[in-house]
N, C-alpha and C positions, 0 to 999 in steps of 0.2 A: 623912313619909307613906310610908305602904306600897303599895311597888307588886303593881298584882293580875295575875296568872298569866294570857296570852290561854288561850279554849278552844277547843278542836277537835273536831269532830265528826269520828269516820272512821266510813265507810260501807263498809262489808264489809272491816273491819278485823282480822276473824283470817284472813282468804286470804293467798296467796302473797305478793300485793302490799302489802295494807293491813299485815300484819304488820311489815312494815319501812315504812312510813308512820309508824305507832303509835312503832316503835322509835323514829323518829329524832324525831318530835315531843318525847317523853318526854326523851330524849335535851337537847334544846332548851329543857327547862323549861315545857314547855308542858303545860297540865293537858286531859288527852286520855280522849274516853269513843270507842266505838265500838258501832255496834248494827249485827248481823247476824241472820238468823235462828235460829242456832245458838247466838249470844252467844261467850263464850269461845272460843280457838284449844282446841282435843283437848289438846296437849302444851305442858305446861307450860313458861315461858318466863321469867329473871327480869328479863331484858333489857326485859319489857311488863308484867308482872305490876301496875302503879300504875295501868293503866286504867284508865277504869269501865268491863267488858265489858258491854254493853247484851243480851237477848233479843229481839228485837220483825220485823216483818213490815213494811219500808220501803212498801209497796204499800197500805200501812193509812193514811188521812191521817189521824188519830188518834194513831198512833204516831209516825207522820214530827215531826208538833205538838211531841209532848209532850219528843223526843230532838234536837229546836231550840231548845228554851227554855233561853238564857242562852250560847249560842255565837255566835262570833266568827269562827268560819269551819269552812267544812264539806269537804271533802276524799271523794269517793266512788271505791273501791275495786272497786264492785259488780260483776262481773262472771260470767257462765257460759259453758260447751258443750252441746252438744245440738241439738235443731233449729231449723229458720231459725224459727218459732214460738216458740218456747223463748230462744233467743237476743233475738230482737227485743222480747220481753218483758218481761229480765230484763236483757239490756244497752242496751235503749234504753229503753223505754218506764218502767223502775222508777228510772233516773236521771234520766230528764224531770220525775218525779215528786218525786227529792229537789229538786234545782234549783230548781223551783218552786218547794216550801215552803219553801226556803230563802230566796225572793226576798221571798217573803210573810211572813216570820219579819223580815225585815229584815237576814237574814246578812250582812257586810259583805263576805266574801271567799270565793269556790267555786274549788274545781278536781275536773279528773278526771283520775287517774291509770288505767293501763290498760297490761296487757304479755299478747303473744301471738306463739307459734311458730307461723306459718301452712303454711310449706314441706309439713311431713309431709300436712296435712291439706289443702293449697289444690284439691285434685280435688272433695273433697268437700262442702266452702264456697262457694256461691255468694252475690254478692249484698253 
């Protein structure tokens, strides 16, 4: 019997962080798609290149739907800068949103990964 490949979902998997996510799942043998707004990292990489790089709008439950279907566990990368508006939009409220669908998808396994240099900026971060 042939065994089948777990899948992964990374969410905001061409950023800083998701890209070595991606790497090391791949890495793992793990058969890895990732959907961000942009889809693909800009610079080419072959270290990831087996992806499936996804296009899609995580904020769309539509899209969220359709890039759960047949995953086994989902890993969100998602993060931004910008204002506390901006921020709480896009680093909370858009990962509330995969979580969700993903508890509703039936995903068996979530995490969220997350890195940030605060020092330079903490004057300006409240909150």
């Amino acid at each position: 019997m042939e065994s089948k490949a777990r899948r992964l979902l990374v969410v905001g998997g061409n950023g800083f962080v998701g890209t070595r996510v991606v790497r090391h799942a791949l890495a793992h043998g793990l058969k890895v798609a990732s959907i961000s707004r942009s889809g693909a990292p800009l610079v080419a990489d072959a270290t990831i290149a087996d992806a499936d790089w996804k296009r899609g709008d995580v904020t769309d439950p539509a899209v969220l739907k359709q890039a759960l279907e047949g995953v086994d566990a989902v890993v969100s990368c998602l993060g931004a800068f910008g204002s506390q508006d901006f921020m709480r939009r896009i680093n909370g409220d858009a990962n509330v949103a995969v979580f969700g669908a993903a508890a509703v998808a039936e995903v068996s396994k979530a995490a969220f990964i997350s890195a940030a240099v605060f020092r330079p900026v903490a004057p300006l971060v409240r909150g």
